[in-house]
C-alpha angles and dihedrals in degrees: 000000000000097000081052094051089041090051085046088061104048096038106092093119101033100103094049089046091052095045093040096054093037087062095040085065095041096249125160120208086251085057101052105044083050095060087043094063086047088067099031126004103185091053094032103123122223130238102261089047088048093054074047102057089039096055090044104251099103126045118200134235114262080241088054093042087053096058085048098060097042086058090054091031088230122127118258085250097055081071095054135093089257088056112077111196110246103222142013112284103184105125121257107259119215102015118151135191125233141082102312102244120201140234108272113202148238084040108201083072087067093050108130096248083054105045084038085067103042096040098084089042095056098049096038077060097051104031111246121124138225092258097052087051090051092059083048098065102033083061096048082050092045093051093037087060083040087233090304104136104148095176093059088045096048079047097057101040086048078064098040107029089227094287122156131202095044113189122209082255099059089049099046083056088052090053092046087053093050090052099256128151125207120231111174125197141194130253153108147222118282123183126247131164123266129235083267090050102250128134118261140165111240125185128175110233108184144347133184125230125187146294086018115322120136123187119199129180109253077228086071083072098066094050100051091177090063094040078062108053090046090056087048090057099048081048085058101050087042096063107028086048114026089238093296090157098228096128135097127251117255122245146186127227150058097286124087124248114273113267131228115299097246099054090183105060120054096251108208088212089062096043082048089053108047083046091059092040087065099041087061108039084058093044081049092054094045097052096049095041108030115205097241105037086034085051093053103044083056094049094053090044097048090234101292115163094233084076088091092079100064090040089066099227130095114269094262097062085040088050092049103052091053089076093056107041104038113106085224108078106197094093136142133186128188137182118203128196098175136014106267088019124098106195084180135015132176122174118177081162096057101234115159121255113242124257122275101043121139095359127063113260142161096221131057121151104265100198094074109119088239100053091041096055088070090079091051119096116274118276081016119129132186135191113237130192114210142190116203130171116231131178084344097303116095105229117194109241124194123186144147125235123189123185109232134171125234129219090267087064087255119145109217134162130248113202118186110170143139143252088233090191101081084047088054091048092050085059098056095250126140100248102171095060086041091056091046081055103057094041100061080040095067097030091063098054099043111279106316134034146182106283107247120251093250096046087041096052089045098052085049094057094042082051095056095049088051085043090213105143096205097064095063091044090051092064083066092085140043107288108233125222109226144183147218092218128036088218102055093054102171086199131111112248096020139231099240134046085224094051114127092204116214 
């Protein structure tokens, strides 16, 4: 009784400290008080007495107080009146994710008529088509968004009811009641050479005719994960498009899918098509993993990559889907066919892509997580801590990467990781000089290094208020500078006999 009335008395500004650091994580009350039940289930405060305690008209337990701060890492005081807050935690208002582009002047160049003319010049002279540009510009809008697209998602739980997991049952029965018929075919994988010029096997999987067939590989049988997903897709166009047809087949491999006949005009058909090709794959996405029920499995899991498996879909979807539903936003996901090739990126966190992707070199950086994982065992994964240098300023990366193989027989490599300096900072911390730190740290020894006890106490800490399991066991091994570009190895010695180190 006395430790409540004591707490009564210092807790003028609990409510605004809780609620304050809750949104400065990106946390929602259902989120919280999740967490909370996580650490302490008996104290653990719902969701109706937490709006309470932040608005002031409830004040918690000391108990309850306790479970609250384990979840943020911070002491019971830091909440109470003695305790001033040491920055301002009001959360940053208008921030996207992507690449950050630059003002091109003089503007009225860039106006869309204009831009709308010299467009297909440009790419028939340097040989990209308009279905590569396409895919250009979907992933600029998808990072810009930072993967939020809450029409395709209310789309796609409309159709699923939010269940997970969803079995091939459940979703034949979606495509019966959509009026779709099965037609299945025969064939397997061949090899062709890739855009780098590399072998790979390639099968088609399915493909939608109009008014409502839909042709699936019988090898689809044997990968249920990825039946699924395909029948997911067709769901999607289904849905988003009454069956209009304009969408592409779906294929398997490590080359990329055949572009329009005329490479050198921007066909709209292509540009269509690319367009529909990402609406339902994230419709697809959406309707196998939910956000809520998806949110929550992470959270519980710590998001660990086997979740996948209880969520009923492969690791890719799983992956994917990561970067849309965390309440964190600085994500990135790859998947890498070959070392030096990205099939598929996404980077709400801006990081560069390495470099040799999309073009043949002889130099990508091959300490990238990613590119690294091709000399693991097969079905193995591994946490990596990275340093990398962008726009001038090092920022501390963390991902996990796992080596899977595809239907076509092909091994290729899923990374999933963070941008871990917009979460420091959430926490008060200096990041830049940490960075810095950890920069000359790893370019005097080489390249990597042991993580110091005080970064590595501070990025513990930053991993259990994530709650992503991978980021503290990454500091369990040496953290790796890395580059965009091999010939730009800002390690000492270099890479490469041609680096011109920074």
């Amino acid at each position: 009784m006395t430790a409540n009335k004591s707490l009564l008395r210092k807790s003028h500004f609990l409510g605004t400290k809780i609620r304050n650091l809750r949104k400065r994580n990106n946390l929602t009350m259902e989120d919280l008080s999740t967490r909370c039940i996580r650490v302490n289930s008996e104290y653990a405060p719902s969701v109706s007495y937490l709006s309470m305690i932040e608005r002031g008209k409830r004040v918690p337990s000391l108990d309850m107080l306790q479970v609250i701060a384990e979840v943020f890492q911070k002491d019971v005081e830091w909440f109470l009146d003695g305790e001033e807050q040491q920055l301002d935690i009001t959360p940053q208002k208008g921030s996207r994710g992507g690449v950050s582009g630059m003002a091109l002047e003089p503007g009225f160049l860039f106006s869309n008529d204009i831009l709308q003319i010299a467009i297909p010049e440009m790419l028939s002279q340097t040989g990209i088509s308009g279905r590569q540009f396409a895919q250009l510009l979907i992933r600029a809008h998808q990072e810009h968004h930072q993967n939020h697209f809450p029409e395709l998602e209310r789309a796609a739980e409309e159709v699923g009811l939010k269940r997970m997991p969803l079995s091939v049952d459940d979703l034949m029965q979606i495509v019966q009641q959509l009026g779709l018929q099965i037609r299945w075919f025969e064939q397997t994988p061949k090899e062709v050479l890739d855009e780098l010029g590399v072998l790979s096997k390639n099968v088609p999987t399915s493909y939608f005719l109009p008014p409502a067939t839909l042709h699936l590989n019988k090898l689809l049988q044997q990968w249920p994960t990825r039946l699924k997903y395909e029948l997911a897709v067709h769901i999607g166009h289904a849905v988003l498009h009454n069956k209009d047809g304009v969408k592409s087949g779906m294929m398997v491999g490590g080359a990329f899918d055949s572009v329009s006949t005329d490479d050198s005009a921007v066909a709209p058909q292509d540009i269509l098509h690319a367009w529909r090709d990402f609406e339902s794959s994230f419709f697809a996405g959406a309707l196998l993993c939910p956000k809520m029920p998806f949110r929550q499995l992470l959270d519980k899991q710590g998001y660990e990559i086997s979740s996948h498996q209880l969520a009923g879909v492969s690791a890719s979807v799983a992956m994917r889907r990561m970067t849309a539903v965390s309440p964190y936003s600085h994500w990135h996901y790859f998947d890498a066919y070959t070392p030096g090739k990205l099939k598929a990126v996404y980077r709400g966190n801006g990081i560069p892509l390495p470099w040799g992707n999309m073009r043949q070199v002889e130099d990508p950086c091959q300490h990238w997580a990613v590119f690294r994982m091709f000399e693991a065992a097969e079905s193995a994964h591994s946490a990596q801590l990275s340093i990398l240098e962008v726009q001038g300023q090092p920022r501390i990366y963390c991902c996990e990467s796992t080596k899977v193989s595809d239907l076509a027989g092909n091994a290729h490599v899923l990374c999933a990781g963070i941008d871990l300096n917009p979460a420091i900072e959430a926490q008060g911390m200096d990041v830049e000089t940490m960075a810095q730190e950890l920069k000359q740290l790893c370019r005097s020894q080489g390249g990597s290094a042991v993580v110091p006890k005080a970064i590595r106490s501070t990025l513990t800490t930053v991993s259990n208020i994530l709650n992503i399991n991978w980021v503290a066991r990454s500091l369990d091994k040496p953290a790796q500078l890395i580059c965009s570009r091999g010939n730009h190895c800002p390690r000492e010695p270099g890479c490469y006999q041609h680096c011109s180190a920074k």
